[in-house]
C-alpha positions in Angstrom: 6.0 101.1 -31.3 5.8 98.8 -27.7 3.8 101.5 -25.7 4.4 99.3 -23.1 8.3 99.7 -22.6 7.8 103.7 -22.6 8.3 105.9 -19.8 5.0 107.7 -19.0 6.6 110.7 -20.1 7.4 109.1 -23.3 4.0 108.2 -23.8 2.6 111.4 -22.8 4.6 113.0 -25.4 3.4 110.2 -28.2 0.1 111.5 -27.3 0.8 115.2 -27.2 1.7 114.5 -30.8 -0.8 112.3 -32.2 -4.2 114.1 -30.2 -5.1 116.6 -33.6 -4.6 113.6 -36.2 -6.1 110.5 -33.3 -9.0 109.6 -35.8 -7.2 109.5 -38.9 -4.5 106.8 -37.1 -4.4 103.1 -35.2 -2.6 102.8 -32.9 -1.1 99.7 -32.2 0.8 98.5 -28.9 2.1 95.2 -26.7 1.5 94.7 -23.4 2.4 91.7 -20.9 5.9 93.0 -20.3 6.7 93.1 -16.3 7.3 96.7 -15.1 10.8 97.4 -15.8 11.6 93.9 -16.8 10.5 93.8 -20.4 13.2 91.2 -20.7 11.1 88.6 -18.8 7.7 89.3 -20.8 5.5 87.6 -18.9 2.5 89.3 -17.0 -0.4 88.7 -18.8 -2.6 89.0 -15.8 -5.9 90.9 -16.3 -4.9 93.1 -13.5 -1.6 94.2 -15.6 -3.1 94.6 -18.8 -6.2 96.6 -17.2 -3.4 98.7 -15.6 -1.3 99.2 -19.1 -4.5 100.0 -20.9 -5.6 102.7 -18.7 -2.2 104.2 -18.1 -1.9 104.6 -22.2 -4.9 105.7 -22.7 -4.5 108.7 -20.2 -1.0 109.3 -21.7 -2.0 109.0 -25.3 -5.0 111.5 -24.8 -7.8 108.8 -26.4 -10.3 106.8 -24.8 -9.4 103.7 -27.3 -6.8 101.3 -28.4 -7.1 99.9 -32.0 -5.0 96.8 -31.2 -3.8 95.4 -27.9 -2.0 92.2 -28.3 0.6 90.1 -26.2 4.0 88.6 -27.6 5.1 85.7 -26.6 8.9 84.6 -25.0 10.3 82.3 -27.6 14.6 81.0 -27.0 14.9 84.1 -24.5 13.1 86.8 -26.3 9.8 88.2 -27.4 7.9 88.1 -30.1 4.5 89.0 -31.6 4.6 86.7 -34.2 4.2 83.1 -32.7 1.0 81.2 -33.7 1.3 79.1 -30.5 -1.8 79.9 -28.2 -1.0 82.3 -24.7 -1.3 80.8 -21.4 
């Protein structure tokens, strides 16, 4: 699931679910996606991912992330599974 391409209220809901079961799951989730352009996928700034990670973890009810990772644009799209190194 891209956490990151939810709607808060999405996200709050994801978390409304998951709060009694939290330490028996990881939760996994993108981030570097422009604010309502996940099409151009490319804010990787510390400033945007600070502000992803905090909104999520206020929505989702936890105070951790298990796995935070940025896909990269390859030929127009996104994708987490590039080996090439992040700029």
């Amino acid at each position: 699931m891209c956490l990151d391409l939810l709607t808060p209220c999405h996200e709050q809901l994801v978390g409304e679910a998951i709060e009694p079961i939290r330490k028996d799951i990881i939760i996994c989730t993108k981030f570097g996606f422009e604010e309502e352009k996940p099409e151009i996928c490319l804010d990787s700034s510390p400033k945007r991912i600070r502000q992803v990670v905090e909104n999520s973890l206020k929505s989702l009810r936890t105070d951790y992330i298990d796995l935070l990772y940025r896909p990269e644009r390859t030929n127009g799209s996104c994708s987490g599974n590039s080996k090439r190194p992040y700029c």
